[in-house]
PDB file with one MODEL, atoms N, CA, C and O in Angstrom:
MODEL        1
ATOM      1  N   UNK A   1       0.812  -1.191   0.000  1.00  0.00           N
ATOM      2  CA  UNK A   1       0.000   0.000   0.000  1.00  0.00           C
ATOM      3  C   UNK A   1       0.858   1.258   0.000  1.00  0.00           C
ATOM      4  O   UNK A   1       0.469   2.253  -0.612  1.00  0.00           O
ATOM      5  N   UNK A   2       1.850   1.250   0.572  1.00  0.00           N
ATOM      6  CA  UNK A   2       2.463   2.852   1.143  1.00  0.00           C
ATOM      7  C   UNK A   2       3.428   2.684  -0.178  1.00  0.00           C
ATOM      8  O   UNK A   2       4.114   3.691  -0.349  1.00  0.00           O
ATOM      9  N   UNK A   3       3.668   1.529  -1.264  1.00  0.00           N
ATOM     10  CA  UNK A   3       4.391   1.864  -1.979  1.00  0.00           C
ATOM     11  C   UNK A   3       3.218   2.512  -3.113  1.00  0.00           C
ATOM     12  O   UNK A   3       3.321   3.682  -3.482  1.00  0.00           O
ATOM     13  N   UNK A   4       2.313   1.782  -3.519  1.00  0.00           N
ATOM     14  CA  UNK A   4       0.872   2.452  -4.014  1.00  0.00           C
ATOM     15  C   UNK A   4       0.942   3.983  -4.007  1.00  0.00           C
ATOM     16  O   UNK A   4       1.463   4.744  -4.821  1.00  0.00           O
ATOM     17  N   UNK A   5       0.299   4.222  -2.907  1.00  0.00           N
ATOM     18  CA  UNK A   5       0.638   5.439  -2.582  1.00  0.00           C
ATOM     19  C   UNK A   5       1.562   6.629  -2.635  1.00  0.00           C
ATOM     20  O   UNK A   5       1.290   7.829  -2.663  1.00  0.00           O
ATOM     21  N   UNK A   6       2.751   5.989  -2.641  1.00  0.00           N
ATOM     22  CA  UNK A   6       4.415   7.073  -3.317  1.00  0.00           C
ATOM     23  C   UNK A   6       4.087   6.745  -4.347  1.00  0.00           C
ATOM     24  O   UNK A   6       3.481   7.815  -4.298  1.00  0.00           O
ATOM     25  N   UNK A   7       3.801   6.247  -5.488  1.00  0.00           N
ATOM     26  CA  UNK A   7       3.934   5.893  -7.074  1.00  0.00           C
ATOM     27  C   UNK A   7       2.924   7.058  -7.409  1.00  0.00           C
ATOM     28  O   UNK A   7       3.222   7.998  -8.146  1.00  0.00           O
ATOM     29  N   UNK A   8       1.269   6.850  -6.577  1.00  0.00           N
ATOM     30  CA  UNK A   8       0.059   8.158  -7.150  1.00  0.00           C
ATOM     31  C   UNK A   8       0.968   8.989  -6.936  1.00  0.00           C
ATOM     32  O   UNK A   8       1.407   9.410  -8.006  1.00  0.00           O
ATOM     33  N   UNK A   9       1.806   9.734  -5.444  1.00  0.00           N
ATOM     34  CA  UNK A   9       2.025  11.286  -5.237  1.00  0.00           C
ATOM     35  C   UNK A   9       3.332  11.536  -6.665  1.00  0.00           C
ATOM     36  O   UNK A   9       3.654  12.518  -7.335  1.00  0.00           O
ATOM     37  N   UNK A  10       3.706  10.346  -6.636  1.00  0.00           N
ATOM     38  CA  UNK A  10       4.669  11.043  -7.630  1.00  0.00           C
ATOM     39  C   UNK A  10       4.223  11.345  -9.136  1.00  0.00           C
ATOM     40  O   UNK A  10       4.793  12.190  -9.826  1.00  0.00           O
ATOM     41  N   UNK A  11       3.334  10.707  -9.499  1.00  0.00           N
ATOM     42  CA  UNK A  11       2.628  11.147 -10.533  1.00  0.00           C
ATOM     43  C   UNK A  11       1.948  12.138 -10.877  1.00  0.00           C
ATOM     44  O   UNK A  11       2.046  12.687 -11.975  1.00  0.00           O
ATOM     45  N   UNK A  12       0.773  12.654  -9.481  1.00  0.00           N
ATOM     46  CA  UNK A  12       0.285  13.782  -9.166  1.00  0.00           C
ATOM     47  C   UNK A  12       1.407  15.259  -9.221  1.00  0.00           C
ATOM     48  O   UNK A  12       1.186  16.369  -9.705  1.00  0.00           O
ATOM     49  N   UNK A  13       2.490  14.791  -8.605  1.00  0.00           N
ATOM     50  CA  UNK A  13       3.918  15.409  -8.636  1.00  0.00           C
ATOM     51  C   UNK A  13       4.197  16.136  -9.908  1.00  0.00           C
ATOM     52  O   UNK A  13       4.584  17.299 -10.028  1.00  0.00           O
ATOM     53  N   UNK A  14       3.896  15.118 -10.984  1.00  0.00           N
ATOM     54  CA  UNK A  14       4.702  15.259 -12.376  1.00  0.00           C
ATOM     55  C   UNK A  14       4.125  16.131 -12.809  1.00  0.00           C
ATOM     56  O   UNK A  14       4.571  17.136 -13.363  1.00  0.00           O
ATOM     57  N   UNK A  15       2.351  15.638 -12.461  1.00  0.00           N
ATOM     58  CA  UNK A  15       1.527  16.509 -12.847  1.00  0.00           C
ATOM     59  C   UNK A  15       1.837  18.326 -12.895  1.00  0.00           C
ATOM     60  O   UNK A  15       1.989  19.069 -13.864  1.00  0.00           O
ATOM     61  N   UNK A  16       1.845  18.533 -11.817  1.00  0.00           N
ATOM     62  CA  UNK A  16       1.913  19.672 -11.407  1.00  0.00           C
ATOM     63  C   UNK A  16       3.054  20.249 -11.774  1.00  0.00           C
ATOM     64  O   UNK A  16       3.101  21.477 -11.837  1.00  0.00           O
ATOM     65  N   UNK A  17       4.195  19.447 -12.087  1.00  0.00           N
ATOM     66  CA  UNK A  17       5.276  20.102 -12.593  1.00  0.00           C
ATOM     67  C   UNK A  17       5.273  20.216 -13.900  1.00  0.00           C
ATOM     68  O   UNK A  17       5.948  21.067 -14.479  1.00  0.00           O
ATOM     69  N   UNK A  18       4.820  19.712 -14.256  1.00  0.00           N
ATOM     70  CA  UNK A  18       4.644  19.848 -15.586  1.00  0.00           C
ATOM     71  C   UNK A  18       3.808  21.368 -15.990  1.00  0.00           C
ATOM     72  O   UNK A  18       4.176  22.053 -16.943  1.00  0.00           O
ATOM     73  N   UNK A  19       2.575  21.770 -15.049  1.00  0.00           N
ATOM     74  CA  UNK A  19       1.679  22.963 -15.119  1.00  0.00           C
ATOM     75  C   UNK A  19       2.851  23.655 -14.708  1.00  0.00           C
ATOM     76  O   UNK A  19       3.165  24.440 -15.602  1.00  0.00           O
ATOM     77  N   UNK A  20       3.606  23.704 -13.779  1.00  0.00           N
ATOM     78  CA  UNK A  20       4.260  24.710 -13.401  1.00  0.00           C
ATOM     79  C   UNK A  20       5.467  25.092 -14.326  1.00  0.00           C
ATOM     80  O   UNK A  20       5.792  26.222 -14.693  1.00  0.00           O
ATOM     81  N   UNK A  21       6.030  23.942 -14.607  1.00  0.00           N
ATOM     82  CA  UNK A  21       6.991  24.196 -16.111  1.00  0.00           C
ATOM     83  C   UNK A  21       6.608  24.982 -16.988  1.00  0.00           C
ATOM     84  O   UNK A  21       7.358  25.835 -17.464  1.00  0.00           O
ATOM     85  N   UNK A  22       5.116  24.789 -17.422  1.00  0.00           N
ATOM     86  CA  UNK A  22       4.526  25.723 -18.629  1.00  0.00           C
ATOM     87  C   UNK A  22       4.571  27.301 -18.185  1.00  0.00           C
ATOM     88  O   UNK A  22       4.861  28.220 -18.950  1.00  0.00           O
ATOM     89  N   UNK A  23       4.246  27.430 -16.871  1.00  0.00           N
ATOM     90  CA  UNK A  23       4.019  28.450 -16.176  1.00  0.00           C
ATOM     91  C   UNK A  23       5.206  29.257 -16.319  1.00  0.00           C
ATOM     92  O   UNK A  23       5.129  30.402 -16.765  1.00  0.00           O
ATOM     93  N   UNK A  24       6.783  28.506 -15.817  1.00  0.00           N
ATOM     94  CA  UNK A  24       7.824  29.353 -16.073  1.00  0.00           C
ATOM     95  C   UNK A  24       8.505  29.399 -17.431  1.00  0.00           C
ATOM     96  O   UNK A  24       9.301  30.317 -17.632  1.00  0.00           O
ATOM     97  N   UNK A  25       8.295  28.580 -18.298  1.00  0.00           N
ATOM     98  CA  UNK A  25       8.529  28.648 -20.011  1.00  0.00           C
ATOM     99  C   UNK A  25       7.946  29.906 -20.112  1.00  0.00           C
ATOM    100  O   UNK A  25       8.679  30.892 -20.042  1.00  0.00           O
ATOM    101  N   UNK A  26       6.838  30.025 -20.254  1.00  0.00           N
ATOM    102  CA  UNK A  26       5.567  31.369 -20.547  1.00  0.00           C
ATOM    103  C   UNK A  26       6.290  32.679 -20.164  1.00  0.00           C
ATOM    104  O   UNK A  26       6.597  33.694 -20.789  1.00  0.00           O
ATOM    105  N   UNK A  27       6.419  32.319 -19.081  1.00  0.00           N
ATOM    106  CA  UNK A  27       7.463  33.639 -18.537  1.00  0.00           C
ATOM    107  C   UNK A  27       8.701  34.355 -18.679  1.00  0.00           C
ATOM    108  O   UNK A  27       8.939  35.538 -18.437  1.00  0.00           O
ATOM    109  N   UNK A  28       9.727  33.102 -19.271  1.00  0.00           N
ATOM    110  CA  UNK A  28      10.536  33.107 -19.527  1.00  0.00           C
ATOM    111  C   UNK A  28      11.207  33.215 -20.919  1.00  0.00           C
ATOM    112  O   UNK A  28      12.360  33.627 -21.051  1.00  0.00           O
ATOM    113  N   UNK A  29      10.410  32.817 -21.965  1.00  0.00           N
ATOM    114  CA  UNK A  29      10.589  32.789 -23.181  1.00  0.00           C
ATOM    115  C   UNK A  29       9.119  33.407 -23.982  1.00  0.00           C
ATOM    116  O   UNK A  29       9.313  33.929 -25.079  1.00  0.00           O
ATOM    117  N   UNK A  30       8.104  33.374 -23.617  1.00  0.00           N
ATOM    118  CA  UNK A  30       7.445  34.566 -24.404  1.00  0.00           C
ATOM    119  C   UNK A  30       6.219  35.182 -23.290  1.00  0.00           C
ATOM    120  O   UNK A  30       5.186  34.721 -22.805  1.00  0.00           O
ATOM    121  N   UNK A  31       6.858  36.290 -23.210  1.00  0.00           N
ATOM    122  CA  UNK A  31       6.556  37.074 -21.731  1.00  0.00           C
ATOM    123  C   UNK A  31       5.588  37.709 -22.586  1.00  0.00           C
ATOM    124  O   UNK A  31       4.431  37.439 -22.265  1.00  0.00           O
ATOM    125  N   UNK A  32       5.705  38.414 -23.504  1.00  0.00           N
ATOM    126  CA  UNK A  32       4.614  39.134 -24.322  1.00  0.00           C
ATOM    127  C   UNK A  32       2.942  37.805 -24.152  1.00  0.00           C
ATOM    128  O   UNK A  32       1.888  38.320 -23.777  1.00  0.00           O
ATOM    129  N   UNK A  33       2.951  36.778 -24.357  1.00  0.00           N
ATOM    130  CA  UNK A  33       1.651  36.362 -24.062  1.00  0.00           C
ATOM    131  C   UNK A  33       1.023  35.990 -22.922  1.00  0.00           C
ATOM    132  O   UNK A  33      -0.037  35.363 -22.906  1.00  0.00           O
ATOM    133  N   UNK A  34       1.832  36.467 -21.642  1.00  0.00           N
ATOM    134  CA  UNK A  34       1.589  36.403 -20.437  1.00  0.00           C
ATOM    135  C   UNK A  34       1.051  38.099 -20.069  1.00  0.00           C
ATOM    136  O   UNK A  34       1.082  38.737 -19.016  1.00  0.00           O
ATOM    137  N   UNK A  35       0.737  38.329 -20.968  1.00  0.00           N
ATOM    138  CA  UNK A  35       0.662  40.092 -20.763  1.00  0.00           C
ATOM    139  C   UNK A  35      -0.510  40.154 -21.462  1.00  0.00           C
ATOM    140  O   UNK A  35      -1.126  41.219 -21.465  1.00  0.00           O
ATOM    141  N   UNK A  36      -0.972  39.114 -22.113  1.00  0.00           N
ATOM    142  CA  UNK A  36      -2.453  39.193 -22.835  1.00  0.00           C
ATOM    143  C   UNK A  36      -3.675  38.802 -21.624  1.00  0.00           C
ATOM    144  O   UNK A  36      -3.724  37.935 -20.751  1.00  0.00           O
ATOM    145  N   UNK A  37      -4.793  40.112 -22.134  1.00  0.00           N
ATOM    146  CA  UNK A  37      -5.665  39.467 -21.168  1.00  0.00           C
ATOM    147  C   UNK A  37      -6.825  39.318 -21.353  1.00  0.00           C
ATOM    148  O   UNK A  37      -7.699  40.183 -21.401  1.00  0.00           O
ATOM    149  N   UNK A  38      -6.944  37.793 -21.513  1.00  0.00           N
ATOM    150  CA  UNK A  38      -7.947  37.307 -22.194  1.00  0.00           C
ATOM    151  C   UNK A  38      -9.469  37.099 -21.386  1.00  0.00           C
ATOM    152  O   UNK A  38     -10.365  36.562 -22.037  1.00  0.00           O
ATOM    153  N   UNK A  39      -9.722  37.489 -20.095  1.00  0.00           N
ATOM    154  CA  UNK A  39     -11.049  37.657 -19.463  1.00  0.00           C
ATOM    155  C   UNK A  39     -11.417  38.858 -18.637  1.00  0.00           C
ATOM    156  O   UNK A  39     -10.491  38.981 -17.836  1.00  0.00           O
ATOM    157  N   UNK A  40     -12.212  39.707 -18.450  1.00  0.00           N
ATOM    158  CA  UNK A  40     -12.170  41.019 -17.848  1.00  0.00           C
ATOM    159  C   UNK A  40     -10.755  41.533 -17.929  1.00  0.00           C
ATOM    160  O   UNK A  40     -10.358  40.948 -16.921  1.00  0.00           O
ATOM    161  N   UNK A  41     -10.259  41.835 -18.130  1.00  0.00           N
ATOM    162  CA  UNK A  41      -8.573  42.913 -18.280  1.00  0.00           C
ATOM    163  C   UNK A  41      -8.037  42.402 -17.289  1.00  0.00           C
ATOM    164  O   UNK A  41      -7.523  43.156 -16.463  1.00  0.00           O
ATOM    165  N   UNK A  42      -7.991  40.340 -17.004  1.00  0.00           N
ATOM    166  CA  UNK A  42      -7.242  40.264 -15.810  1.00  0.00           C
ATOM    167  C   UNK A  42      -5.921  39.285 -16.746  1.00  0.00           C
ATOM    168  O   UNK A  42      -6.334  38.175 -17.080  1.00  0.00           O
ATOM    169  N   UNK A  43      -4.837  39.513 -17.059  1.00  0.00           N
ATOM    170  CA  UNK A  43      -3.415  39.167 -17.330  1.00  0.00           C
ATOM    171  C   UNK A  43      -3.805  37.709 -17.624  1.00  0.00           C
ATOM    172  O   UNK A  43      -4.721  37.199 -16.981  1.00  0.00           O
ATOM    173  N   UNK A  44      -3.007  36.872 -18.771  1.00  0.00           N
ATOM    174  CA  UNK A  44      -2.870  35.613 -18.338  1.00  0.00           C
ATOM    175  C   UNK A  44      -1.788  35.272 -17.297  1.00  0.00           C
ATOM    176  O   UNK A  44      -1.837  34.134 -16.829  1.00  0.00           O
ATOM    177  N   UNK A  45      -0.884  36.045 -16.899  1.00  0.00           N
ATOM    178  CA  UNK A  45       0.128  35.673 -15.498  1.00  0.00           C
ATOM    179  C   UNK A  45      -0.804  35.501 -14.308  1.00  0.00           C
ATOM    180  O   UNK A  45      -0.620  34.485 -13.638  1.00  0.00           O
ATOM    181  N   UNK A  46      -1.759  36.317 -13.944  1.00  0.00           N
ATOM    182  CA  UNK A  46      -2.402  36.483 -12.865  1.00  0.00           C
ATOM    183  C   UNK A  46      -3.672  34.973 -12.802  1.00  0.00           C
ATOM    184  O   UNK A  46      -4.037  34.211 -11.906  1.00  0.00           O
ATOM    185  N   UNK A  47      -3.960  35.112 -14.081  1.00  0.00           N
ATOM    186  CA  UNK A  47      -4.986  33.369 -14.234  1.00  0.00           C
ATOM    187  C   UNK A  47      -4.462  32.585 -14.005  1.00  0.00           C
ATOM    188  O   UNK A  47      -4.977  31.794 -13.214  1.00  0.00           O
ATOM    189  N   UNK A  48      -3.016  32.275 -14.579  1.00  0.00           N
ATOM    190  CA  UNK A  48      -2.573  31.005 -14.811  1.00  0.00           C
ATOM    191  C   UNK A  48      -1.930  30.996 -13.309  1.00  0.00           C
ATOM    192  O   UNK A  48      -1.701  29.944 -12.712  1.00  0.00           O
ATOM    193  N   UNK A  49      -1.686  32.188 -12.812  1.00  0.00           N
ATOM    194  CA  UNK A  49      -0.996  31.894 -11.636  1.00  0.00           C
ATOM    195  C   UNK A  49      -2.240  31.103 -10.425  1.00  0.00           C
ATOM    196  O   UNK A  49      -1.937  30.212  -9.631  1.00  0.00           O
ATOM    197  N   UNK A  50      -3.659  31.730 -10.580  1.00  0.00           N
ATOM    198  CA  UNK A  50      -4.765  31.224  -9.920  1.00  0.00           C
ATOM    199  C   UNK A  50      -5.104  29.640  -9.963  1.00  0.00           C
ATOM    200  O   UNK A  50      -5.423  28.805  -9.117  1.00  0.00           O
ATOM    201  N   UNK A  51      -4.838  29.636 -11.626  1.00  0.00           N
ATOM    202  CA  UNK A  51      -4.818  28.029 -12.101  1.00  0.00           C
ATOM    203  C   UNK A  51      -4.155  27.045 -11.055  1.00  0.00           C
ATOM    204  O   UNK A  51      -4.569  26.046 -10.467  1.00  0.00           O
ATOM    205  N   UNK A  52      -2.877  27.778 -11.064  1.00  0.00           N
ATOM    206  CA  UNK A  52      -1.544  26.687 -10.169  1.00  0.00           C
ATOM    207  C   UNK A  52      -2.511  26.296  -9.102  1.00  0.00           C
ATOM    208  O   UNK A  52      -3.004  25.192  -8.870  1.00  0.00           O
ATOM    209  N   UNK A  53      -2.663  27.380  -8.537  1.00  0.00           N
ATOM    210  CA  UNK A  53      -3.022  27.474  -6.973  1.00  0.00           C
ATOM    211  C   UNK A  53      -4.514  26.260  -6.844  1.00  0.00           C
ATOM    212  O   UNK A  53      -4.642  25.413  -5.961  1.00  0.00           O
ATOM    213  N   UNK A  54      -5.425  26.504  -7.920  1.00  0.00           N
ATOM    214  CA  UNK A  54      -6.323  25.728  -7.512  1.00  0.00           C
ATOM    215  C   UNK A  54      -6.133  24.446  -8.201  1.00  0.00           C
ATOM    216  O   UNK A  54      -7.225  23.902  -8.037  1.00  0.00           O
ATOM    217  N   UNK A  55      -5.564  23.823  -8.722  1.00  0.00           N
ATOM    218  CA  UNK A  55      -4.526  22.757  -9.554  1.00  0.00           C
ATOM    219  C   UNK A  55      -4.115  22.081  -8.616  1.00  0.00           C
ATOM    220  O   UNK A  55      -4.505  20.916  -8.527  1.00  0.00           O
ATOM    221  N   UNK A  56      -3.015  22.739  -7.442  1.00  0.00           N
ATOM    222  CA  UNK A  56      -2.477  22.416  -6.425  1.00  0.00           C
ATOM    223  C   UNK A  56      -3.594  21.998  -5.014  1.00  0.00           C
ATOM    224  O   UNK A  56      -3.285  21.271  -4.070  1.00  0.00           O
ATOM    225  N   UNK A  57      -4.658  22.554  -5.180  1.00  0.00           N
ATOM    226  CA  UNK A  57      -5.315  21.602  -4.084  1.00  0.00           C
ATOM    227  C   UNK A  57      -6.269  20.954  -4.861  1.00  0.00           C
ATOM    228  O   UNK A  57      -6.542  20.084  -4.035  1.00  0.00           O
ATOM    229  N   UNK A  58      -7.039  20.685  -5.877  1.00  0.00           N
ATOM    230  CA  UNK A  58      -7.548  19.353  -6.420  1.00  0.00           C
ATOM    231  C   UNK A  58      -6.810  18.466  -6.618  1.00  0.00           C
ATOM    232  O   UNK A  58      -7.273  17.326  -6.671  1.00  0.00           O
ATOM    233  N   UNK A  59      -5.653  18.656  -6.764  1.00  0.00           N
ATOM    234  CA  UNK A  59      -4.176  17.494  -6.712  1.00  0.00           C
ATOM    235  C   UNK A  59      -4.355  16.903  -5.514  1.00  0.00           C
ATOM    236  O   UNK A  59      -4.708  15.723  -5.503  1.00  0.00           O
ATOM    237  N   UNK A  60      -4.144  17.615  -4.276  1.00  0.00           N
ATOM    238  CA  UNK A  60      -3.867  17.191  -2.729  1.00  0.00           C
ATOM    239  C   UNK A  60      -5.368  16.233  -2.672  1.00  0.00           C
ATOM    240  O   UNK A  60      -5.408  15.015  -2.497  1.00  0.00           O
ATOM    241  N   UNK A  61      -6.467  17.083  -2.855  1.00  0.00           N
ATOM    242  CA  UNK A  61      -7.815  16.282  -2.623  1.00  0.00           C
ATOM    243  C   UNK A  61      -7.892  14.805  -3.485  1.00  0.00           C
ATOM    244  O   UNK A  61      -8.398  13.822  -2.945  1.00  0.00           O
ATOM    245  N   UNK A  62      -7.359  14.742  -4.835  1.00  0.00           N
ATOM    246  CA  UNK A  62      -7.221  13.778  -5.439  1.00  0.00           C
ATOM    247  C   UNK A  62      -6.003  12.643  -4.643  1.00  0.00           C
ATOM    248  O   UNK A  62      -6.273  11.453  -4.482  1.00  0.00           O
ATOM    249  N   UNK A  63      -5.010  13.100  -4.319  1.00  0.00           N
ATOM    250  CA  UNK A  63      -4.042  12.438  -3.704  1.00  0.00           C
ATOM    251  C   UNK A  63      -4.625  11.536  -2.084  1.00  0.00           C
ATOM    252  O   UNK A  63      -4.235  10.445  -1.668  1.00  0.00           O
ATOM    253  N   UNK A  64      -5.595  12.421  -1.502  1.00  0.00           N
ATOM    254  CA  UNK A  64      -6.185  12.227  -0.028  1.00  0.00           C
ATOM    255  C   UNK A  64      -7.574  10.888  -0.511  1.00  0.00           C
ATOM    256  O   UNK A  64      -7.930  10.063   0.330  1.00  0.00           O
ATOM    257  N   UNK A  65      -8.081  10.905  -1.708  1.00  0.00           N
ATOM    258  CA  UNK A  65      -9.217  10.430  -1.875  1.00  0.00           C
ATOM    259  C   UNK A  65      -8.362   8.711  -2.768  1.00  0.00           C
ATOM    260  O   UNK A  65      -8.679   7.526  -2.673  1.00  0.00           O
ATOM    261  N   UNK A  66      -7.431   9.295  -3.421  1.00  0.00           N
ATOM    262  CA  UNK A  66      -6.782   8.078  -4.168  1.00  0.00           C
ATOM    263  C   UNK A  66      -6.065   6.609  -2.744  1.00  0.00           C
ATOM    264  O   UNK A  66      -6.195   5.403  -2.537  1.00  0.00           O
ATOM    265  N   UNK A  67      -5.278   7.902  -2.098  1.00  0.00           N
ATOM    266  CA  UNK A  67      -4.632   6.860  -1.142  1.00  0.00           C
ATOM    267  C   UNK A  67      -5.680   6.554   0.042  1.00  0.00           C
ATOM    268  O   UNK A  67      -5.543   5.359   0.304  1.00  0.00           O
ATOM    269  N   UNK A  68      -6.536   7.044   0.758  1.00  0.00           N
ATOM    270  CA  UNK A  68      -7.801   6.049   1.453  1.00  0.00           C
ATOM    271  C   UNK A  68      -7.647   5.200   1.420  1.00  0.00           C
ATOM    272  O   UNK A  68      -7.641   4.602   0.344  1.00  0.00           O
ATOM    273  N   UNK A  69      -7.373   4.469   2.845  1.00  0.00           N
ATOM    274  CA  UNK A  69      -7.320   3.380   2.796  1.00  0.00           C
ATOM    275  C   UNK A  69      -8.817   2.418   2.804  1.00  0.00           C
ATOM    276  O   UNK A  69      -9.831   2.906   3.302  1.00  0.00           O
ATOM    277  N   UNK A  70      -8.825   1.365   2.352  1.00  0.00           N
ATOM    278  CA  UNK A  70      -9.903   0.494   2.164  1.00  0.00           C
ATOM    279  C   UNK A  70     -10.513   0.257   3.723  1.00  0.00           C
ATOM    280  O   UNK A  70     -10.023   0.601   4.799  1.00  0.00           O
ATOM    281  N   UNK A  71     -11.652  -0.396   3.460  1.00  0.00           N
ATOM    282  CA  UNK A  71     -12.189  -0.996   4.802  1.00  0.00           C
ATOM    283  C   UNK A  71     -11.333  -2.369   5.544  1.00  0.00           C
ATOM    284  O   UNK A  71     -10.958  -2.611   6.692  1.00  0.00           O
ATOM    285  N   UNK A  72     -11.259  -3.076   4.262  1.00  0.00           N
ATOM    286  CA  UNK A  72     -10.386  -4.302   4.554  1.00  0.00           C
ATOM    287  C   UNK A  72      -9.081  -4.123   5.374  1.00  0.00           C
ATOM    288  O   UNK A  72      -8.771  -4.853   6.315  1.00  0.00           O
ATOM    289  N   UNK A  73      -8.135  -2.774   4.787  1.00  0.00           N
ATOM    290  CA  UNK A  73      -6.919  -2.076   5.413  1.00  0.00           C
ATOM    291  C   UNK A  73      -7.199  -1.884   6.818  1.00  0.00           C
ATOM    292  O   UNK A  73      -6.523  -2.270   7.771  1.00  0.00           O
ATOM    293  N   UNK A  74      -8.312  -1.219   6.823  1.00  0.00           N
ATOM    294  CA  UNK A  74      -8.606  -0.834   8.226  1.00  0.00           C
ATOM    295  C   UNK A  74      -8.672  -1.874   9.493  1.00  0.00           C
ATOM    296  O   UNK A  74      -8.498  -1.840  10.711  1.00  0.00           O
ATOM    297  N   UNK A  75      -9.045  -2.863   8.427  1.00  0.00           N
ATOM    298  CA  UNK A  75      -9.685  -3.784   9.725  1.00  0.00           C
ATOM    299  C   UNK A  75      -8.581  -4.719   9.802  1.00  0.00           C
ATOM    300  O   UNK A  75      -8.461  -5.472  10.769  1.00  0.00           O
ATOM    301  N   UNK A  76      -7.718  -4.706   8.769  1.00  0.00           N
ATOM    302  CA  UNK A  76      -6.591  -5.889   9.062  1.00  0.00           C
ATOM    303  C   UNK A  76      -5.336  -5.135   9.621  1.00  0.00           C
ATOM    304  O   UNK A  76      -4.292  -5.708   9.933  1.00  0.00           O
ATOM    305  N   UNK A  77      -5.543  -3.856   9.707  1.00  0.00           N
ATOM    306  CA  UNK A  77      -4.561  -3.458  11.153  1.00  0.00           C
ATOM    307  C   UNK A  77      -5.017  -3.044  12.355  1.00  0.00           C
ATOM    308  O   UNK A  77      -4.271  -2.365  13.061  1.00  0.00           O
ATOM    309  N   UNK A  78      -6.346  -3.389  12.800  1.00  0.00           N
ATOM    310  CA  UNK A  78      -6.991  -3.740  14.137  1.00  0.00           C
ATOM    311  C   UNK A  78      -7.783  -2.269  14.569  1.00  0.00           C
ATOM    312  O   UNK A  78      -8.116  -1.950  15.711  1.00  0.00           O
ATOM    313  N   UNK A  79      -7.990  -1.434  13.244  1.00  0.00           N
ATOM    314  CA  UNK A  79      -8.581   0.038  13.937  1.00  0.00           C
ATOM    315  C   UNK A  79     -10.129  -0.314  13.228  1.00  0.00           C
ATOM    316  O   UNK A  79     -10.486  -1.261  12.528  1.00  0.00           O
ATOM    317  N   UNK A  80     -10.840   0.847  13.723  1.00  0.00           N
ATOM    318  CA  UNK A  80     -12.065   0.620  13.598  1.00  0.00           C
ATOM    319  C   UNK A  80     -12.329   1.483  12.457  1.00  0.00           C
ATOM    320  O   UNK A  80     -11.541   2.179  11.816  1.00  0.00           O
ATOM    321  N   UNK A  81     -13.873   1.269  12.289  1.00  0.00           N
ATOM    322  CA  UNK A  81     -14.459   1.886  11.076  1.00  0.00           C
ATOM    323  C   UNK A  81     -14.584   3.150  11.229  1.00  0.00           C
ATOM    324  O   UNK A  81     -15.056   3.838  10.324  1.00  0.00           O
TER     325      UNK A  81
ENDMDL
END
């Protein structure tokens, strides 16, 4: 199980690095389309930066709901329901 579990976070991991990679490419190599603003006059830096943020806890909630342990887990290390 706890190896289960390191294999999802690291994937979830990749995930996010991967959003966040795009995030500093964007910034770093074409800053001009991080300066476009494509909903009410709010920046794509300032969205995408919102993105991360809520990215980063549907990740955690996905990570908390993936690793749960079973009922069976529960009961075959002597804790209750």
């Amino acid at each position: 199980m706890d190896t289960r579990n390191a294999r999802i976070g690291l994937v979830l991991f990749a995930v996010y690095l991967l959003l966040y990679g795009g995030f500093v490419f964007l910034n770093a190599f074409a800053a001009d389309v991080m300066e476009t603003t494509p909903i009410a006059g709010v920046n794509l830096a300032i969205l995408y930066g919102f993105g991360l943020i809520i990215a980063a806890l549907v990740l955690a909630l996905l990570y908390g709901f993936l690793c749960k342990p079973t009922d069976e887990e529960i009961t075959a290390r002597g804790g209750k329901k």
